[in-house]
C-alpha positions in Angstrom: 21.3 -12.6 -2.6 21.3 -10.9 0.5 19.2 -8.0 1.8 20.1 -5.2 4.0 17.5 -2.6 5.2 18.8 0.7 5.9 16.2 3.9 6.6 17.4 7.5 4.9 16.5 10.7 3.7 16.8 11.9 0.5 17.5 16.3 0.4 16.2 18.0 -2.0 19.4 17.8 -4.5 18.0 13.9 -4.6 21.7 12.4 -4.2 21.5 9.4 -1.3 24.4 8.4 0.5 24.5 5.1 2.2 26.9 3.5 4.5 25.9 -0.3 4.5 27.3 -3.0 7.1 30.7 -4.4 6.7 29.3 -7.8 5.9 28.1 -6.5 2.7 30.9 -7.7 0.4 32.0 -4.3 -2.5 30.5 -4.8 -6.4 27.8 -4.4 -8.0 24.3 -3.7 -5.9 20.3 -3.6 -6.7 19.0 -0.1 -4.8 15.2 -0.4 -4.3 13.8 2.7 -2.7 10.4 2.5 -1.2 9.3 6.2 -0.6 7.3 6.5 2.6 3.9 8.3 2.0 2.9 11.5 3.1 -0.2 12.5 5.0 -0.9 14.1 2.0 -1.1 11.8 -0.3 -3.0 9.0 2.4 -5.8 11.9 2.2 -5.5 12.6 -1.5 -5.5 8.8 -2.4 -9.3 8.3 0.2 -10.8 11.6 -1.6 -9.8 9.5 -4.8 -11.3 6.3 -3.8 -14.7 8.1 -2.2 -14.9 10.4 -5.4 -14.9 6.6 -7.3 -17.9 5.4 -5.2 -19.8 8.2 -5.9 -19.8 7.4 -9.6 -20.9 4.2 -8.9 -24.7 3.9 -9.3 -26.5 3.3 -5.8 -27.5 -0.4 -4.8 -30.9 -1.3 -5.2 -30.4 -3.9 -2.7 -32.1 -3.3 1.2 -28.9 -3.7 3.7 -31.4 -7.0 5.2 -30.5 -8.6 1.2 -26.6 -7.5 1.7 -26.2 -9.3 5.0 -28.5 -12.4 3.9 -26.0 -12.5 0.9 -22.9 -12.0 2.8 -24.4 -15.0 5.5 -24.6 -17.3 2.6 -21.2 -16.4 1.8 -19.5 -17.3 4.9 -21.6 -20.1 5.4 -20.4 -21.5 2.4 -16.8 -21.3 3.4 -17.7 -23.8 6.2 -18.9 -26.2 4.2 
């Protein structure tokens, strides 16, 4: 299988026309479109994600515990 990458826009009628390089041999074709995100949705998915840490119940842990944990951690992966 060979892959091509090509960059397009689709209009609002949502019909996308390609011209792909001569070395692509005609028959049958997979499309895979990978729509670019918006600024929009980068800010609407990090509201999502802090809304979910604020229904998460607070640590009871002091941040001196956290980085002794996290240095046992790593100290670990040396070993």
């Amino acid at each position: 299988m060979r892959a091509v990458k090509l960059e397009s826009f689709i209009p609002e009628n949502r019909q996308l026309s390609l011209t792909v390089p001569p070395e692509i041999p005609s028959g049958p074709v997979e499309v895979l479109i990978l729509a670019k995100e918006t600024a929009d949705a980068r800010q609407a998915s990090l509201l999502g994600f802090l809304d979910t840490l604020r229904s998460e119940p607070a640590s009871s842990r002091s941040a001196e515990a956290m980085e002794s944990a996290v240095a046992a951690e790593r100290d670990a992966w040396d070993e």
